[in-house]
C-alpha positions as CSV (number, residue, x, y, z in Angstrom):
1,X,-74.6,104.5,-56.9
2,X,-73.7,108.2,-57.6
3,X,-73.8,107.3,-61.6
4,X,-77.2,105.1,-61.6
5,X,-78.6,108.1,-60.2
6,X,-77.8,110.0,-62.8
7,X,-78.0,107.7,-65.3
8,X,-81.6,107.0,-64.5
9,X,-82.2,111.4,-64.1
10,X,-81.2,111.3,-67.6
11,X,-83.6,108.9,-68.9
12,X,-86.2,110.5,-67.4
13,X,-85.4,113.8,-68.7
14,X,-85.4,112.2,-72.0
15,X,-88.7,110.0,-71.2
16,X,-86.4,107.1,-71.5
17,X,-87.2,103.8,-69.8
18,X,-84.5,101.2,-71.4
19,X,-80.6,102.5,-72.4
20,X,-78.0,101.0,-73.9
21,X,-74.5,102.5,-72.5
22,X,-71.3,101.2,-74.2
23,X,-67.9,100.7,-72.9
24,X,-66.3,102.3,-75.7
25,X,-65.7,106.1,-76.8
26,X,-66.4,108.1,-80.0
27,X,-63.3,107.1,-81.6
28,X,-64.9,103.2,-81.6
29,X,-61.9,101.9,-79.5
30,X,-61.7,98.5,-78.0
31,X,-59.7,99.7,-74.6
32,X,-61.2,102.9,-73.6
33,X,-59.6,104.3,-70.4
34,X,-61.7,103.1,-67.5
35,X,-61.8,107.3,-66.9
36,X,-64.5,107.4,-70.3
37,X,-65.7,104.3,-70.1
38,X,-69.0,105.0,-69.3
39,X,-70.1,101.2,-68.6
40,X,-67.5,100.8,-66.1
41,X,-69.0,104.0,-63.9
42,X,-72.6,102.4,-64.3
43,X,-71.8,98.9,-63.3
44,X,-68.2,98.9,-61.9
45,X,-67.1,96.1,-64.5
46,X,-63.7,96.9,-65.7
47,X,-63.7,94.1,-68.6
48,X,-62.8,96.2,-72.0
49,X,-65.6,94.8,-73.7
50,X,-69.9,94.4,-73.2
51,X,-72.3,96.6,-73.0
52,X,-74.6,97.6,-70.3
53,X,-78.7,98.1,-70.5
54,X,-80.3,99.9,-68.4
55,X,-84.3,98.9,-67.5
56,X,-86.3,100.3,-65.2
57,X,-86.1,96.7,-62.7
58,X,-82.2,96.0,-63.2
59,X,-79.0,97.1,-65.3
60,X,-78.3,94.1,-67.5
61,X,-74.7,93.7,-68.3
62,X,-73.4,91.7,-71.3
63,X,-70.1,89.5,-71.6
64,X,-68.5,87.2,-72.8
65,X,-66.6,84.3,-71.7
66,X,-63.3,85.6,-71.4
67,X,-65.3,87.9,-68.0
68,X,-68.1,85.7,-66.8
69,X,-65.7,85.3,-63.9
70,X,-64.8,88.5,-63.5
71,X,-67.7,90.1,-64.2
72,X,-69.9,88.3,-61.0
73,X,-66.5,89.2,-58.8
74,X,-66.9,92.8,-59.8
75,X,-70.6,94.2,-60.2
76,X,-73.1,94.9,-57.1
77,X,-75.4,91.7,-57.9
78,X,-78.0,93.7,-56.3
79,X,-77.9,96.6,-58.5
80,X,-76.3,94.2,-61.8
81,X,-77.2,91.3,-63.5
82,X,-74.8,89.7,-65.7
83,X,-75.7,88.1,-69.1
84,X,-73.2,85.6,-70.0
85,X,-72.8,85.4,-73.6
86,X,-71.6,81.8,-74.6
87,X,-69.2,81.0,-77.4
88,X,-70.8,82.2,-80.8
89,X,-73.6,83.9,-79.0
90,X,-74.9,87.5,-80.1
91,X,-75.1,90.2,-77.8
92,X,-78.4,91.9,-79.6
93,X,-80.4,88.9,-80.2
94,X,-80.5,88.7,-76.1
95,X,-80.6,92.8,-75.9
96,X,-84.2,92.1,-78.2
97,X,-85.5,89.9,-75.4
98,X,-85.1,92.6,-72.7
99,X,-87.1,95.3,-74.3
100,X,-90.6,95.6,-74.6
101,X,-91.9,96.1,-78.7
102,X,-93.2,99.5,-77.5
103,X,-90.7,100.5,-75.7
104,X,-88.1,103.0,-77.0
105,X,-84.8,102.2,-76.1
106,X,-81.9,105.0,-75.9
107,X,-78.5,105.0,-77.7
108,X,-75.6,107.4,-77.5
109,X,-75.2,107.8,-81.0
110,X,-71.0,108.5,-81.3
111,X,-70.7,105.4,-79.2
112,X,-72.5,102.7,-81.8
113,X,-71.4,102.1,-85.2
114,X,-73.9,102.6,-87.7
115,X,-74.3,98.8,-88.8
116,X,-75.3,97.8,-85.5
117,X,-77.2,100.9,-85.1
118,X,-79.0,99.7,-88.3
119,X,-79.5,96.0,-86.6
120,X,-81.4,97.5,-83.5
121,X,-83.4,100.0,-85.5
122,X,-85.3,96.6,-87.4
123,X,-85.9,95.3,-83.9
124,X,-87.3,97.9,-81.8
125,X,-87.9,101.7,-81.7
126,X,-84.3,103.8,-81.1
127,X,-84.0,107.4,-79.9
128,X,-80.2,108.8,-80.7
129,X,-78.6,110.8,-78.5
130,X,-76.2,113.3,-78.3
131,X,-74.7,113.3,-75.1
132,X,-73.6,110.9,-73.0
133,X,-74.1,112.1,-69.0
134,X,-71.5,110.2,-67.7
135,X,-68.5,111.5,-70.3
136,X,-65.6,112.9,-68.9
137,X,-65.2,116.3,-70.8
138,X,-61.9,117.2,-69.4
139,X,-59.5,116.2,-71.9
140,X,-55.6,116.6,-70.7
141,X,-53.6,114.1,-73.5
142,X,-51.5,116.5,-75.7
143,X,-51.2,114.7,-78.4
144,X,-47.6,113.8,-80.1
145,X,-47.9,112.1,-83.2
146,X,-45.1,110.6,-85.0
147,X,-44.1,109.9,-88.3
148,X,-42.7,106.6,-89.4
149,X,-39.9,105.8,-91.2
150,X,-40.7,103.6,-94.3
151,X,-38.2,101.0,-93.4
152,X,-41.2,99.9,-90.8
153,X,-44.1,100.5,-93.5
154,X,-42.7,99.6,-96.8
155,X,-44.7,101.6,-98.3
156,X,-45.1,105.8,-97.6
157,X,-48.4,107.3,-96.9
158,X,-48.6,108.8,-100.2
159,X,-48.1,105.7,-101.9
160,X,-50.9,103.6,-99.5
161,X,-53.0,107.0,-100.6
162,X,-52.8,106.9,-104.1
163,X,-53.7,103.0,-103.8
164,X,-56.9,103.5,-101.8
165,X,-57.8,106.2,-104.1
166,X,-57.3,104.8,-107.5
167,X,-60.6,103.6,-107.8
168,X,-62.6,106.6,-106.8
169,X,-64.1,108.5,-109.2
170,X,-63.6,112.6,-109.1
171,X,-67.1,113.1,-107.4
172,X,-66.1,110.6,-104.5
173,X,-64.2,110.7,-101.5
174,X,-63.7,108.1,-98.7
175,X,-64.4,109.2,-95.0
176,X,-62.2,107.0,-92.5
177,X,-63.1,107.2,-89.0
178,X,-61.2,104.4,-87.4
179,X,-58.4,104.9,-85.9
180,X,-56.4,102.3,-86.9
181,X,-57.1,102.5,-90.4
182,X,-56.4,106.7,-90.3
183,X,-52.7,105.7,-88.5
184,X,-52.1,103.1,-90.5
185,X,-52.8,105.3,-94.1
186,X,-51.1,108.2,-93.0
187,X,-47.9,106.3,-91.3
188,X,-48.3,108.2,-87.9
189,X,-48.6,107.0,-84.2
190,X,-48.6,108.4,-81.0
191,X,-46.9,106.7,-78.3
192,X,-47.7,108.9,-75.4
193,X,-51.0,107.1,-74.8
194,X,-51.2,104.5,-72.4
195,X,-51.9,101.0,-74.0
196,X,-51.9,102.5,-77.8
197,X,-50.0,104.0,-80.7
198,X,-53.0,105.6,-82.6
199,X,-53.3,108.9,-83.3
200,X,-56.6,110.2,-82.5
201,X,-57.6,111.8,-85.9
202,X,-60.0,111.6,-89.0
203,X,-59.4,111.4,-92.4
204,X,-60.8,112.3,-96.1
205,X,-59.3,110.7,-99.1
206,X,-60.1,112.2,-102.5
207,X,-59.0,111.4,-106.0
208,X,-56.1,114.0,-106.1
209,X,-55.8,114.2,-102.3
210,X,-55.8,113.1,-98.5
211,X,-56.3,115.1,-95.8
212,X,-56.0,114.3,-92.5
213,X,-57.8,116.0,-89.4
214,X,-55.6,116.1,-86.7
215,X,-57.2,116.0,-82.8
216,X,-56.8,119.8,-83.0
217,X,-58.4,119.8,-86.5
218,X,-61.6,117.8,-85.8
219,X,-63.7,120.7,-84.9
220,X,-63.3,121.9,-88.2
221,X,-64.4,118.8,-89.7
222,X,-68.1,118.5,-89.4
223,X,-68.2,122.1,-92.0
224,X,-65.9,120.6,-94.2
225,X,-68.4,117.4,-94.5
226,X,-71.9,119.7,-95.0
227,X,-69.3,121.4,-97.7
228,X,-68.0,118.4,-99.3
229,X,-70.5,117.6,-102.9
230,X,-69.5,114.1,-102.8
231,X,-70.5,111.0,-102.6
232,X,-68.9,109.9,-99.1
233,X,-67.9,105.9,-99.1
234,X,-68.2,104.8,-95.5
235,X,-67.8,101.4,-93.5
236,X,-70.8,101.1,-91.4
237,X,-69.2,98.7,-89.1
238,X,-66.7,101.6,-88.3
239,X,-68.2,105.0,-88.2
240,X,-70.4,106.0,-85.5
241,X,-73.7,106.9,-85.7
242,X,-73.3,110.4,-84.8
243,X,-71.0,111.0,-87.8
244,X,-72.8,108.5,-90.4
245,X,-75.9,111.3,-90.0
246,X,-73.4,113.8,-90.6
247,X,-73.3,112.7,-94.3
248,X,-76.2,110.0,-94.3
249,X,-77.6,111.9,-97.3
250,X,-74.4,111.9,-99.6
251,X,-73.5,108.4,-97.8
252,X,-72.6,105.3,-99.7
253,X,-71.5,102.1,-98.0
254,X,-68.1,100.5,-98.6
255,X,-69.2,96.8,-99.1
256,X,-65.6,95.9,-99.0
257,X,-63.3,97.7,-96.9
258,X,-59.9,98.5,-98.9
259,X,-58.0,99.8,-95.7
260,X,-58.9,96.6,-93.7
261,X,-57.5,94.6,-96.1
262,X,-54.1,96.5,-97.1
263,X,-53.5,96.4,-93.4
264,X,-54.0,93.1,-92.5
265,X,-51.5,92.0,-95.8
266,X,-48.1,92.9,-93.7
267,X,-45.9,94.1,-96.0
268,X,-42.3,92.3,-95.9
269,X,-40.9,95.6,-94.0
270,X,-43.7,95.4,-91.3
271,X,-42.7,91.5,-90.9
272,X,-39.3,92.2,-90.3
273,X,-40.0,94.9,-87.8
274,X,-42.7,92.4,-85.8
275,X,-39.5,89.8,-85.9
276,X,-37.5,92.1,-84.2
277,X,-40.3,93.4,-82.0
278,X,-41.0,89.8,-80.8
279,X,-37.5,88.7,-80.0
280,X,-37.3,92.3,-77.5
281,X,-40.3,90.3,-76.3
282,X,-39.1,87.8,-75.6
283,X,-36.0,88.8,-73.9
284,X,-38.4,91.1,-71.9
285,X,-40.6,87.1,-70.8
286,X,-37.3,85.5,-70.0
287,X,-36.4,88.3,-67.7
288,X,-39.6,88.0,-66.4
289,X,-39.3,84.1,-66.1
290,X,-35.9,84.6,-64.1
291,X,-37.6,86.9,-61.9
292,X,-40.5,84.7,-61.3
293,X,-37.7,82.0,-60.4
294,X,-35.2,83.5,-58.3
295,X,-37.1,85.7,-55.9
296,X,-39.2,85.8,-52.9
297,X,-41.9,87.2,-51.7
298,X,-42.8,88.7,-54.6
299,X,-46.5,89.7,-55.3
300,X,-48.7,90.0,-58.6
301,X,-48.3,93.6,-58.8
302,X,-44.1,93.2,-58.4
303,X,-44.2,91.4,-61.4
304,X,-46.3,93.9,-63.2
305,X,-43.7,96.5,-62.6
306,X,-40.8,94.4,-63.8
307,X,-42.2,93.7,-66.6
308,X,-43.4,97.1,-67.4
309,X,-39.3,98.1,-66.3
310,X,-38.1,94.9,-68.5
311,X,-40.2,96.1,-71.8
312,X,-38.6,99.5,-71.5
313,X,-35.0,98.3,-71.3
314,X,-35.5,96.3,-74.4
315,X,-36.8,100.0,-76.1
316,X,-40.6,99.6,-75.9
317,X,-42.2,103.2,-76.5
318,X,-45.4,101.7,-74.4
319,X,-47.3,98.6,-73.5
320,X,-49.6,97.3,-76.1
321,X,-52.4,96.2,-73.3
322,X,-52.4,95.9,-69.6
323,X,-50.0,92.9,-68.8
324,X,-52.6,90.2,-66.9
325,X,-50.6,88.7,-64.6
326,X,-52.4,86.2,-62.2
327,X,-51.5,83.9,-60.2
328,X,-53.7,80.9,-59.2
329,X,-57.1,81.1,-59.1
330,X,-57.0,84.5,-60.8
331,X,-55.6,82.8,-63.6
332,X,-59.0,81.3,-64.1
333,X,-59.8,85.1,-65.5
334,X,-59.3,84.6,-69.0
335,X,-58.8,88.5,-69.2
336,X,-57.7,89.3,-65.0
337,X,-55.6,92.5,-64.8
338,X,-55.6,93.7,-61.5
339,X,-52.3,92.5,-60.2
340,X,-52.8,92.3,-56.7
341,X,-49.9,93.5,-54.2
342,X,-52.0,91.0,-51.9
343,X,-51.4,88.0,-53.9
344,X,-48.0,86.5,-52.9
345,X,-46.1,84.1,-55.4
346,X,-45.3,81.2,-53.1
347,X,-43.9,77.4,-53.6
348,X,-46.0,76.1,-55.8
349,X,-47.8,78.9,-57.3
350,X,-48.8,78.5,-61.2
351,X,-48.5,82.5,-62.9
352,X,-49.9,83.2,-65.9
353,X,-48.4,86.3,-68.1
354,X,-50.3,87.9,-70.6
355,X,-48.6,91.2,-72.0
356,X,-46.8,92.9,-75.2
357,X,-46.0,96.4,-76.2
358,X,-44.9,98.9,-79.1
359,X,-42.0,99.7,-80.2
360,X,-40.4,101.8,-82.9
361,X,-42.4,100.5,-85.8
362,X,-45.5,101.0,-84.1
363,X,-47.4,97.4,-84.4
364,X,-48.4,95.2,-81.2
365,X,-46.8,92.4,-79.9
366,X,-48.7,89.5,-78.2
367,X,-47.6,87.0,-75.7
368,X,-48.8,84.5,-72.9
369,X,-46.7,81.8,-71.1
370,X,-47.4,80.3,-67.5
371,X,-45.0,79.6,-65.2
372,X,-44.3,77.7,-61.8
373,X,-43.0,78.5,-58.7
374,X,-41.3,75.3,-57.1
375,X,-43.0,71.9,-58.8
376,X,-46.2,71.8,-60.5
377,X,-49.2,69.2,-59.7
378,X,-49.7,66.6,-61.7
379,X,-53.0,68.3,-62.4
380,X,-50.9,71.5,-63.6
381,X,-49.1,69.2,-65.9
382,X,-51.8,67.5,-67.4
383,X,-53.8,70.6,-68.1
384,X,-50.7,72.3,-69.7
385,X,-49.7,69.5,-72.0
386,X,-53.5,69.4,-73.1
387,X,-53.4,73.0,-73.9
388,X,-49.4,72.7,-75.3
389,X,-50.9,70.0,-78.0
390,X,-53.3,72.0,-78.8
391,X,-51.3,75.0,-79.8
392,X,-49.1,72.3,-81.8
393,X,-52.2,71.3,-83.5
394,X,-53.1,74.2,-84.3
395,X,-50.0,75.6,-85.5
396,X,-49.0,73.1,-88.2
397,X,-52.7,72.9,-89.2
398,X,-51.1,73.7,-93.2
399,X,-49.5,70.6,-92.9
400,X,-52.5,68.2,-91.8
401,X,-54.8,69.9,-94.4
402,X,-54.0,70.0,-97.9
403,X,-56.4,72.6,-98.9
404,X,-55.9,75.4,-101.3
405,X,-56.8,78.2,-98.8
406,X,-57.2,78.0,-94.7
407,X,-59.0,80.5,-92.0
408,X,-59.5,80.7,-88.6
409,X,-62.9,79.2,-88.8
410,X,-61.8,76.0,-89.7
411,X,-58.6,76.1,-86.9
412,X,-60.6,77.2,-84.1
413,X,-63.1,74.2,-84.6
414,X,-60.5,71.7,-84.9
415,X,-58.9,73.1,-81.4
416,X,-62.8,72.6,-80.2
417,X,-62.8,69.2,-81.4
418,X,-59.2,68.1,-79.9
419,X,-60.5,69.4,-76.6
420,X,-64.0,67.4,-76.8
421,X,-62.2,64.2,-77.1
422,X,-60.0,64.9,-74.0
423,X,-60.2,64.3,-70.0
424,X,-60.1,68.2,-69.4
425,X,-60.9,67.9,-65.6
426,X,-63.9,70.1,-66.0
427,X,-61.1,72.8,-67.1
428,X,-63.3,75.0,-70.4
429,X,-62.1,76.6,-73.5
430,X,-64.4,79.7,-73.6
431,X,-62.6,82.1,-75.5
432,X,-61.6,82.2,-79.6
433,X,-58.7,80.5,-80.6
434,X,-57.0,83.7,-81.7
435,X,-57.3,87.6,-83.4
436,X,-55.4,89.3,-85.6
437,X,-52.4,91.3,-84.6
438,X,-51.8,95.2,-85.9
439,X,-51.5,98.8,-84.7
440,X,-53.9,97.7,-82.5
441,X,-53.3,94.3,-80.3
442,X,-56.8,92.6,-81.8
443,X,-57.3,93.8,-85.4
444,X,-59.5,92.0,-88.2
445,X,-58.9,90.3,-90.4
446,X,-58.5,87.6,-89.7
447,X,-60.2,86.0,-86.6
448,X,-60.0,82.3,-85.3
449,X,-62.7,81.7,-83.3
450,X,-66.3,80.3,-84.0
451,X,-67.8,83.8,-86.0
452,X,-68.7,83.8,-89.3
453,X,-66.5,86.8,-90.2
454,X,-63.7,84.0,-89.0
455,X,-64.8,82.7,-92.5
456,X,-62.6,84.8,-94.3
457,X,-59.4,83.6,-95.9
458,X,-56.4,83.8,-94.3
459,X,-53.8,85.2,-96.7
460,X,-50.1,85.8,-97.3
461,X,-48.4,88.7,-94.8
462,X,-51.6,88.3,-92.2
463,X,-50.4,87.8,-88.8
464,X,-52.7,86.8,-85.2
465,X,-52.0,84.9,-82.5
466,X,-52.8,81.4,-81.6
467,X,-53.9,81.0,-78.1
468,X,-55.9,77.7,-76.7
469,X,-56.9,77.6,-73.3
470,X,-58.1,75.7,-70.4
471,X,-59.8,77.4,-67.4
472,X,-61.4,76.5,-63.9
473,X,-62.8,78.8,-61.6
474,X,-61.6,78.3,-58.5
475,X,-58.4,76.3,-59.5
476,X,-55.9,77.9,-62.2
477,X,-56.1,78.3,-65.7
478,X,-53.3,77.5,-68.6
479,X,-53.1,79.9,-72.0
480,X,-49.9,79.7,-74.1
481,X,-50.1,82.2,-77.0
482,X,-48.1,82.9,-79.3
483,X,-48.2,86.0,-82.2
484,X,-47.9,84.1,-85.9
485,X,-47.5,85.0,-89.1
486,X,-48.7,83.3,-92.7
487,X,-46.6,82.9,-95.8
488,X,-46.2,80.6,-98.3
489,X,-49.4,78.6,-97.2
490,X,-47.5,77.8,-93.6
491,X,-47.7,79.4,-90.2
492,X,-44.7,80.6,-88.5
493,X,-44.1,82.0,-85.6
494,X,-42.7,85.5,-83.9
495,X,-42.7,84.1,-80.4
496,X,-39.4,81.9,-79.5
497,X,-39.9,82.2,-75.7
498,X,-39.4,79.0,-74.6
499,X,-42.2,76.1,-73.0
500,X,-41.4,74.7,-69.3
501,X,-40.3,71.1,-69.4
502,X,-41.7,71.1,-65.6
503,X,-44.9,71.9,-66.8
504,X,-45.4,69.3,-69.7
505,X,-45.9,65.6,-69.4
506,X,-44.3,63.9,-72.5
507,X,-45.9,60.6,-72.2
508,X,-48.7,62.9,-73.3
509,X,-46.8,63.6,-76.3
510,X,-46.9,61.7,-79.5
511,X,-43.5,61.1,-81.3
512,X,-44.9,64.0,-83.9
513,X,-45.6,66.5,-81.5
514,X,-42.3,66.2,-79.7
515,X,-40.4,66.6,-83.1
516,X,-42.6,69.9,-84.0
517,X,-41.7,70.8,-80.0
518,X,-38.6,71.2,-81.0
519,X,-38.8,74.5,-82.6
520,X,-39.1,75.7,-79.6
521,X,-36.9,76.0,-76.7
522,X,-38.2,73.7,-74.1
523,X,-36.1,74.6,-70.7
């Protein structure tokens, strides 16, 4: 209540009667601490994604349908009122229908990129502004950034350098403000952050040069811009607002982003480290599985911490995400992460493990299997098997369609399809099918899920999960994911961890899919 007050003392200060506060940070990151994430003080939502506006009846809070359930668990109804975005569903077109056309609605501008800056500005009257009330100033992460050894890259930063700058003329730079994009040029991470390897920097490449501005550095940087008589190529969907106006006037707009691509294009070094990565994975899930399996009285939150404990004795430098691990009903929670000393695995219980982590290389790993405690339902069984074909289909999609080039698009609606034509129980798919898989855990591209940016080809070295999924609230839900990679026009997997045999009905199985099972333990 504390930061609605203030909130709302702030817009009136300003003369503000509709505000948009974001979830994220300056830096444009998609799992902000839940100490800076300003959304999550307003509305008490702790989902790392959707936005919040703020109106003068309500405080309308956006998601989608990975955290319609947890959303209405979380938030003071009285006080929020949560828009549930459904699949394909654009977050501004229902922002547009909550503001008045003469109404000016505010916007922290080092919190929006600039494209969708750009897309509000066409629809209603914008006021930028420079400081967010509820920021936490203090700032006590030291930061210790590391330098990779090539044998993870295959390629040095000079070298990934010289090829984003070979086609830039002597009067252009290129001003990088993402963070994966600045750790993934320069070969650096930092793994003393919780849930991340990025280092928390800035970057100008030149012709003849690249410099990097360090967290220590990036006070100096905002001179060295107003200095700088170039023309400054710039993704709007990355850099915020507050630094787009920096250069707006010597501004150009990168219609193609060269970074995005040459990081999404593994290089045969980076495959072989995510191999290696995902079988420490793995080892880390069977422990888990074991766990699960041979103890008592164990709660969500025990589990957390072995896992955690089992990631680092396989040599992960951090976690890539916040394991989900729910049991149950909370497994209904596409994206649940509270793991609750409360909730007790007992016979019968269904758990649903989400996690993955960084190691030495610096890229994310991706993984979610269910388990059970004692025997399953039939119900449990029929609504894994449902989801296991899925994934089958899904994964040897190359070999059912002959064309010359696949994406995610076309995947994700054929996982939609398989699921219309099925007896799910009322059980719903409400998430994409999958997301790409870098030095961050979600990267693009590519994308499988229902968006037109999922459009986009996916190519040689590109790796993303694949991750169908069957929900109920109230009941449990079933997601088996694993992290893939494409080559030579087929999709192979990093993820080994076996399926449970206890779990899956094979009568449900056709004679195909139980011979494309079988490159995958089944225990």
């Amino acid at each position: 209540m504390k930061n609605i007050t203030k909130i709302r003392e702030f817009m009136l200060t300003n003369g503000l009667k509709y505000l948009l506060v974001n979830a994220t940070n300056e830096f444009l990151v998609e799992y902000n601490t839940l100490d800076n994430n300003s959304r999550y003080k307003l509305t008490g939502f702790s989902g790392s994604t959707g936005e919040a506006l703020v109106t003068p009846e309500t405080i309308y809070l956006f998601v989608d349908g990975r955290y319609h359930i947890q959303a209405d668990l979380e938030v003071n109804h009285d006080l929020v009122t949560v828009i549930k975005l459904q699949t394909g569903q654009k977050f501004s077109d229902i922002l547009f229908t909550k503001i008045p056309k003469d109404e000016t609605l505010g916007i922290f501008a080092k919190k929006i990129t600039q494209k969708m800056y750009e897309t509000i500005q066409e629809k209603c009257k914008t006021k930028l502004l420079e400081i967010d009330p509820l920021d936490n100033d203090k700032n006590n992460n030291t930061p210790s950034n590391t330098s990779l050894d090539i044998k993870y890259t295959g390629l040095s930063a000079e070298e990934k350098a010289t090829k984003l700058s070979q086609n830039l003329s002597l009067n252009q730079a290129i001003y990088l403000t993402d963070l994966d994009e600045v750790s993934y040029i320069f070969n650096m991470r930092d793994f003393s952050q919780v849930f991340s390897a990025k280092i928390k920097a800035k970057a100008i490449i030149l012709k003849d040069n690249a410099i990097l501005f360090t967290q220590d550095k990036l006070e100096n940087l905002s001179d060295f811009l107003k200095s700088l008589n170039k023309e400054i190529l710039v993704d709007k969907s990355k850099i915020n607002a507050y630094d787009y106006n920096l250069i707006k006037d010597k501004a150009k707009e990168l219609i193609s982003n060269p970074v995005q691509i040459m990081k999404a294009e593994k290089t045969d070094a980076e495959i072989e480290h995510l191999k290696s990565a995902f079988n420490k994975t793995d080892n880390a899930m069977k422990a888990i599985r074991e766990y699960i399996l041979n103890s008592g009285n164990i709660s969500e939150y025990d589990i957390a911490v072995k896992l955690a404990h089992e990631f680092k004795n396989q040599g992960a430098l951090g976690l890539s995400f916040n394991s989900i691990v729910a049991k149950d009903k909370n497994s209904a929670l596409a994206h649940y992460s509270k793991s609750s000393k409360d909730e007790i695995i007992t016979d019968g219980s269904l758990i649903l493990i989400d996690c993955g982590g960084y190691f030495e290389g610096g890229l994310a790993t991706d993984i979610t299997r269910v388990f059970v405690k004692g025997e399953p339902t039939q119900l449990h069984k029929k609504i894994y098997t449902l989801v296991l074909k899925a994934f089958l289909q899904a994964y040897n999609f190359t070999q059912t369609h002959s064309n010359d080039s696949i994406n995610g698009f076309e995947i994700d609606q054929a996982t939609r399809e398989f699921f219309n034509t099925q007896d799910c129980e009322g059980f719903i798919f409400n998430h994409g099918l999958g997301h790409g898989i870098g030095i961050n855990v979600h990267e693009y591209p590519p994308s499988l899920s229902p968006s037109e940016l999922a459009k986009t080809p996916i190519k040689d070295g590109m790796c993303f999960s694949i991750e169908p999924g069957l929900y109920k609230e109230g009941l449990f839900g079933i997601r088996l994911e694993n992290s893939c990679y494409f080559k030579d026009n087929k999709i192979h997997s990093f993820v080994k961890m076996n399926y449970e045999s206890k779990l899956i009905n094979f009568e449900m199985l056709s004679e195909t899919e139980k011979e494309q099972l079988k490159e995958f333990e089944v225990i």
